[in-house]
N, C-alpha and C positions, 0 to 999 in steps of 0.2 A: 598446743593449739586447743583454744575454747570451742566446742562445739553447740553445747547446751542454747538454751535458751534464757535468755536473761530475766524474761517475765511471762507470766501465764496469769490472763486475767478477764476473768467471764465480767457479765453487766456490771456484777454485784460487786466483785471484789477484785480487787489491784494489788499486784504484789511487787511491781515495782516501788521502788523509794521516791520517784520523783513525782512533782506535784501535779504533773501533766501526762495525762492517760496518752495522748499522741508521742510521747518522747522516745524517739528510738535514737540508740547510743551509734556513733561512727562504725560501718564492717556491719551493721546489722542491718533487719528489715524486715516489717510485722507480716506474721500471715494468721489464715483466722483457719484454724481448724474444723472441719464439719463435721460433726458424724451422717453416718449413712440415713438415720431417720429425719435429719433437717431441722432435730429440736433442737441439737447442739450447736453449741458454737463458741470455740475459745480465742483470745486471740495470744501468738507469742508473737516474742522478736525474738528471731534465729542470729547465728551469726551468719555473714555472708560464703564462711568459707563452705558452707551445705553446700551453695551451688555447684562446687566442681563435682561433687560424689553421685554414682550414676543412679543410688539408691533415692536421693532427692529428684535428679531428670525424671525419675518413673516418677514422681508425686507429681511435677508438675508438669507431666504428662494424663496423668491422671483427672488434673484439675482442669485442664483443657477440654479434655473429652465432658467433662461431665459439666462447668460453667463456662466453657468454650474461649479461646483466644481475649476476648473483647471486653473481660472484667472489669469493673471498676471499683476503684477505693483500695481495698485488702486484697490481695492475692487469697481466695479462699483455696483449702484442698481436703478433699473427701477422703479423711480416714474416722476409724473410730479416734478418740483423745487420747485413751488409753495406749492404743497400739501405734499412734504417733510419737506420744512421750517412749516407748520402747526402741519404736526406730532411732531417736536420737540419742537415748541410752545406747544403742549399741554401734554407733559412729562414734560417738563418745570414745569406746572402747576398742573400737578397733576393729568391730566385731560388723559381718554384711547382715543383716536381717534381709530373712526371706520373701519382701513382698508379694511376690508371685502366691504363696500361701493365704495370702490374704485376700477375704474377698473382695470380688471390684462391685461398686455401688449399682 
């Protein structure tokens, strides 16, 4: 089972192959990464099977507390990039990363 994310792609650059930045593949769904200073912001497409894993519930627990229930457009959620792209490395592998370690915005 694929967990990664299909594509990672700020204003500037798109690393998917397809010719349209909105294209999200079946089993997926974009969300926009923020870091804690509000400069960042990436966007991926996950796959959907994140949502069963309790280590995503805490993210999008996260993103409730901090852009509230009533978002619109992209599901945003407050991590650093960095330490997002780890969390999914370690779904990936099999492996719980500790968010609790990590600080809340």
């Amino acid at each position: 089972m694929k967990l990664l994310f299909c594509t990672r792609s700020t204003a500037r650059v798109t690393t998917h192959h397809s010719p349209h930045r909105s294209y999200v593949p079946s089993g997926h769904f974009p969300v926009h990464v923020v870091g804690y200073d509000h400069t960042t912001e990436v966007r991926y497409i996950v796959n959907a099977e994140l949502l069963r894993h309790p280590i995503f519930a805490d993210l999008l627990n996260r993103s409730a507390h901090v852009f509230g229930y009533h978002q619109k457009g992209v599901l945003k959620i407050p991590i650093d990039v960095i330490v997002f792209e780890k969390v999914i490395q370690c779904l990936q592998l099999g492996i719980d990363f500790p968010l609790d370690d990590v600080a809340h915005e």
